[in-house]
C-alpha positions, 0 to 999 in steps of 0.5 A: 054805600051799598057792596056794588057801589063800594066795589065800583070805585074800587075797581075804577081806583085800581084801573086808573093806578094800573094806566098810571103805571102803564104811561110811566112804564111806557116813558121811562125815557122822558128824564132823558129826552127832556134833558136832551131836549134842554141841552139841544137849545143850549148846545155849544160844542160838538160834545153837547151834540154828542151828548144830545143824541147819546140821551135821545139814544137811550130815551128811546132804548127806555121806552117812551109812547108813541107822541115822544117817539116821534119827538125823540126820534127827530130830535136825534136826526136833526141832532145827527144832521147838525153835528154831522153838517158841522164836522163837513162844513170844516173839512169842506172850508179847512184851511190848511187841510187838516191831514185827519180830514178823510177821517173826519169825513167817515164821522161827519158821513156816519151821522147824516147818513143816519140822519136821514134815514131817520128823518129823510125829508132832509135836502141839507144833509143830503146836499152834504152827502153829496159835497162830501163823497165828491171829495178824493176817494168818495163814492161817486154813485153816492154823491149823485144819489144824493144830489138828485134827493137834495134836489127833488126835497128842494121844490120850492126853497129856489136859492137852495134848489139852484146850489142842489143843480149845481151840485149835481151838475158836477157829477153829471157825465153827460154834457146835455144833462150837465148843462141842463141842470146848470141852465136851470139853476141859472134861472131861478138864482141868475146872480151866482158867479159860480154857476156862471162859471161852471155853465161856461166850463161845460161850454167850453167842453162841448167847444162852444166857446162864444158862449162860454165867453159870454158866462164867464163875462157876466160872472166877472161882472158879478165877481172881479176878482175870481181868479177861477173865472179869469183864469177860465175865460183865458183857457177859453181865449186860447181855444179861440186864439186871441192868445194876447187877451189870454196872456192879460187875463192870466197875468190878472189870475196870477195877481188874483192867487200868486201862489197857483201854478196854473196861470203859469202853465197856460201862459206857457201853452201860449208860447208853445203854440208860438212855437216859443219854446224857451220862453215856455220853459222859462214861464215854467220854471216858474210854476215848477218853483211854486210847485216843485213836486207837480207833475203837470208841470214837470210834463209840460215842460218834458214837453218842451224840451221834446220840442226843441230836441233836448231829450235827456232833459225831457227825460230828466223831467220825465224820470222825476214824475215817475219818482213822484207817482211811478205808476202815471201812465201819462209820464210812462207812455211819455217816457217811452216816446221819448226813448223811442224818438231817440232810436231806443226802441228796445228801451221803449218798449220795455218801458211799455212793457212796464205799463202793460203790467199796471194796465193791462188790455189797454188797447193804446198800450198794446198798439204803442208797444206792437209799432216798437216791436216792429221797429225792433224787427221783433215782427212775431211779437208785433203780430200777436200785439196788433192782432190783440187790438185788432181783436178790441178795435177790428177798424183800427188802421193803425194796427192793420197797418201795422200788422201788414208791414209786420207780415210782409216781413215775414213773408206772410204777402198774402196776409199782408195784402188782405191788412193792406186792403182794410186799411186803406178801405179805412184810411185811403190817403195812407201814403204807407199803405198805398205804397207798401201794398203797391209794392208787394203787388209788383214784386211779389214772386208768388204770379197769383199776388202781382196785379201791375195795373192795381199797383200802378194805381196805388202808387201813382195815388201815393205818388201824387200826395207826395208830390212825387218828392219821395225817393222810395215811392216813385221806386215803387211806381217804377216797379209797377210800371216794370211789373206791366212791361213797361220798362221805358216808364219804369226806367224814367220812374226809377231814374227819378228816384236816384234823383231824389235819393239819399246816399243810403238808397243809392245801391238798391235803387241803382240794381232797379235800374239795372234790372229795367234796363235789362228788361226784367221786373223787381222780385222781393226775396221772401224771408221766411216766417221766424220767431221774433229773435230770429236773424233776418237773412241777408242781401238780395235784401228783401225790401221790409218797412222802415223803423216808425219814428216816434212823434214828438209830443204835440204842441200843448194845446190847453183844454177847457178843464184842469191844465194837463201835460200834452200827452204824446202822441203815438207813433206812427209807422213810417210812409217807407215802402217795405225795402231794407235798404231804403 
């Protein structure tokens, strides 16, 4: 063998050690991926998972060559999906809830997200990611993300593509987008009793109530013995008022899931809205026995009580929501109307105060607070807090209204006039407006701001849709009329007026009718701008508008979602002419 020869082999023998090496060193981390990878097919605990991805972990961390890397690393996604999937499969379907779920989830959350960002051709584990972020305190924008992955990776797979739309509809705020995905799910998997019932819901939301009748029909056909969806069509029945159909289909609810509280509280809207008040609150002593700490129904049944004047035991309800959660703003806003419907309104407004604190700019706040301030004559106060929402909602003619009664008071009539005006630009049938500003326009004793003609406009407007049965606008009509030297009509406006008149009324509108006979027209005293604490000046008394009475919180009128107290409403300034005295 000649030296070339002999060095030729040599050479080849030498680089075929040096390649051997080379693999070797680049696979370092085989024992450990073939141990995964055995272990993977045998697994039975969530510690073998672990196990699976901490040897795929340091496989990988070892070194391997390009065809295990990408074995490896798939290996560790679907490892990291499954034990993920897991975890969220028990939380999402745990009974009882396990008091540890929020930090099961972080867990569970930790290995899809990783999951899918080795590997994110993945719809399952994003369909999770989504299931798990729509539970309390998840991140909403998350879940939508990753529903919309879970459908785009699920073209061809319909069954799960239509669970995928499902999902997202859910967290769909737009009801178009919502029913669009619902509508295509049913499609291509027509026989899912959920989606159904879901359809019906966002139905329902947009008071398409036939064809939500319809959905939740064929879902029971497919599933009887949902309590979700009999409880569902009886929500929908109510809004169509076939209220003893309701009544049968909440009775099957509460036969289907004898420890909900719900069937319960619609039942009780059913009497509300028959005006049933006592039996409502008997209905509701029910559900509050079930749920004793539920604050919807405790609300409800504050509600009521509001409704048959039993005020301290809507308070008492009130007051125990607020022991529960006291920060709700619902049991806050109520509580204050509540207080505010008793004539407490220097209460009230403390209470609004309190809310204006944990919400503060809110502009409902601040138009509840500034009508108690009102009340309270607090009228500088009421001012800074109706111009505050005037600043939010220009075209508001509550606060306008507000505002105006609130200016008058203080003698600001030109001001006053001016929020008249756009209030009644907005709202032209306000009684209030008409006859407060038909008012200032008759007895003002500023001449550049009386217009008789206009204010006998005004107030026969206003006294047409009181069908003249109100004592201090046809008071009103009668200053007008003098306001135009009319005092013939006047006199006969004004007579009417003590006619129709409480006895409290009486001594004002007694001195009209002297001043008419005696040929002279109304002039308001002017009470000159003051600070809220400020006292008011005595009689002649300038005529200033009455206190607002706080509504009584509508009669409960359920909703397609979730059963929600009646929340009350605000109240509203009085119909009463800017007089004191009436």
């Amino acid at each position: 063998m000649s030296l070339i020869f002999r060095s030729g082999v040599l050479a080849l023998l030498l680089a075929g050690i040096v390649a051997a090496d080379r693999v070797a060193a680049e696979n370092e981390g085989l024992d450990d991926l073939d141990r995964a990878t055995e272990l993977k097919l045998t697994y039975s605990t969530l510690t073998d998972l672990g196990e699976v991805i901490r040897l795929c972990e340091s496989a990988l961390e070892k070194g391997l060559d390009e065809d295990n890397t990408r074995f490896a690393t798939q290996l560790l996604a679907s490892t990291r999906v499954k034990r993920g999937s897991v975890i969220a499969e028990t939380i999402l379907a745990g009974r009882p809830v396990d008091p540890r779920w929020r930090q099961f989830r972080r867990v569970a959350l930790e290995d899809l997200e990783k999951g899918v960002q080795l590997d994110p051709n993945q719809p399952q584990a994003f369909y999770r990611i989504a299931q798990l972020n729509l539970l309390p305190d998840g991140d909403g924008k998350r879940a939508l993300e990753a529903a919309n992955e879970a459908v785009r990776l699920s073209e061809d797979e319909f069954t799960f593509r239509a669970k995928a739309l499902t999902l997202r509809a859910e967290l769909r705020e737009d009801a178009a987008q919502r029913l669009a995905d619902l509508d295509e799910a049913i499609r291509i998997h027509p026989g899912d009793p959920l989606t159904l019932r879901l359809r019906a819901t966002a139905y329902a939301e947009q008071e398409k109530y036939e064809s939500a009748l319809a959905d939740c029909d064929t879902a029971l056909q497919l599933d009887p013995e949902d309590a979700a969806t009999h409880e569902l069509r009886a929500k929908v029945l109510i809004e169509l008022e076939r209220y003893d159909e309701a009544m049968a289909g909440l009775d099957k609810a509460r036969e289907l899931a004898p420890d909900s509280a719900t069937p319960l509280m619609h039942q009780a809207r059913i009497y509300g809205l028959k005006s049933d008040y006592k039996k409502a609150i008997e209905v509701l002593n029910l559900a509050n026995a079930l749920q004793p700490a539920s604050p919807a129904v405790l609300l409800l049944r504050a509600s009521m009580y509001g409704e048959l004047d039993e005020r301290e035991k809507a308070l008492a309800d009130v007051d125990r929501v607020l022991e529960l959660e006291p920060a709700l703003p619902l049991a806050m806003r109520f509580r204050a109307t509540l207080l505010a419907g008793s004539g407490k309104f220097d209460l009230a407004a403390r209470q609004l105060e309190e809310l204006e604190k944990a919400e503060p700019e809110d502009p409902d706040v601040e138009l509840q607070l500034a009508l108690f301030y009102n009340a309270e004559k607090q009228y500088g106060k009421a001012i800074e807090k109706f111009s505050a929402v005037l600043k939010k909602r220009p075209d508001n003619p509550i606060a306008l209204r507000g505002r105006a009664d609130a200016l008058l008071s203080t003698g600001r009539q030109a001001d006053a006039i001016a929020d008249y005006e756009k209030a009644l630009a907005i709202e032209p049938d306000d009684t209030g407006a008409l006859n407060n500003l038909a008012w200032v326009l008759a007895t003002s004793p500023d001449e550049k701001l009386r217009d008789g003609k206009r204010a006998i406009e005004l107030a026969t407007k206003a006294c047409e849709l009181t069908e003249y049965k109100a004592a201090h606008i046809l008071s009103t009509l009668g200053a007008s009329y003098a306001e135009t030297g009319d005092f013939e009509t006047a006199m006969k406006w004004s007579k009417k007026a003590i006619e129709l008149g409480s006895e409290d009324q009486m001594e004002p509108l007694k001195k009209e009718l002297e001043s008419y006979q005696a040929k002279k027209p109304v002039r308001e005293l002017l009470n000159e701008p003051a600070e809220p604490e400020a006292k008011q000046p005595e009689k002649p008394e300038p005529k200033e508008p009455e206190k607002p009475e706080a509504k009584e919180p509508e009669k409960p009128k359920p909703k397609a979602d979730e059963p929600e107290p009646t929340q009350p409403e605000k109240p509203e300034q009085s119909s009463a002419q800017p007089k004191q005295a009436l």
